[in-house]
N, C-alpha and C positions, 0 to 999 in steps of 0.2 A: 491786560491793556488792549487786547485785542478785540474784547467787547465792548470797549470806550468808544473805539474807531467804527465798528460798524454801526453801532446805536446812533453816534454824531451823523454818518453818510444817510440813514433813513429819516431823521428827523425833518433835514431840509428837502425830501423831496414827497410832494402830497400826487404825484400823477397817478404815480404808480395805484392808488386808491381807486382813482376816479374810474375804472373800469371794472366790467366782472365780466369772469367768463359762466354763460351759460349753456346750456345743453338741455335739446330736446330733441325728442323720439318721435320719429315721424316714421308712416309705414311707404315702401316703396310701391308705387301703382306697377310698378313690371312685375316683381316676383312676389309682394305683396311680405315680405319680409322687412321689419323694424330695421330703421337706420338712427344712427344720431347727429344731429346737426347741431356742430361744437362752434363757437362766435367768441370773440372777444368785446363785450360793448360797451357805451358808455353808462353809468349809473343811470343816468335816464332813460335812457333807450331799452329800461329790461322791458318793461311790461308792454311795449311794443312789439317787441322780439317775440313775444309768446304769444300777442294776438295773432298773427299772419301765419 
């Protein structure tokens, strides 16, 4: 029963979708060592995220 109940609580909620998290690898200009710059964004907003 207990998979009834969660399956029901995901189905009414689409937010939780409308986001991704992504991650990019940028180098730092001080030590010149790889960092990653972790976001949570909107499905639209990916390919923006990755121009700049």
């Amino acid at each position: 029963m207990a998979k009834k109940t969660v399956a029901t609580l995901h189905e009414g909620s689409k937010e939780g979708r409308a986001y991704t998290k992504v991650i990019k690898m940028v180098k730092s200009p001080k030590t010149g060592a790889y960092i990653f710059d972790e976001k949570m964004v909107p499905n639209e907003e990916v390919k923006d995220f990755f121009k700049n």
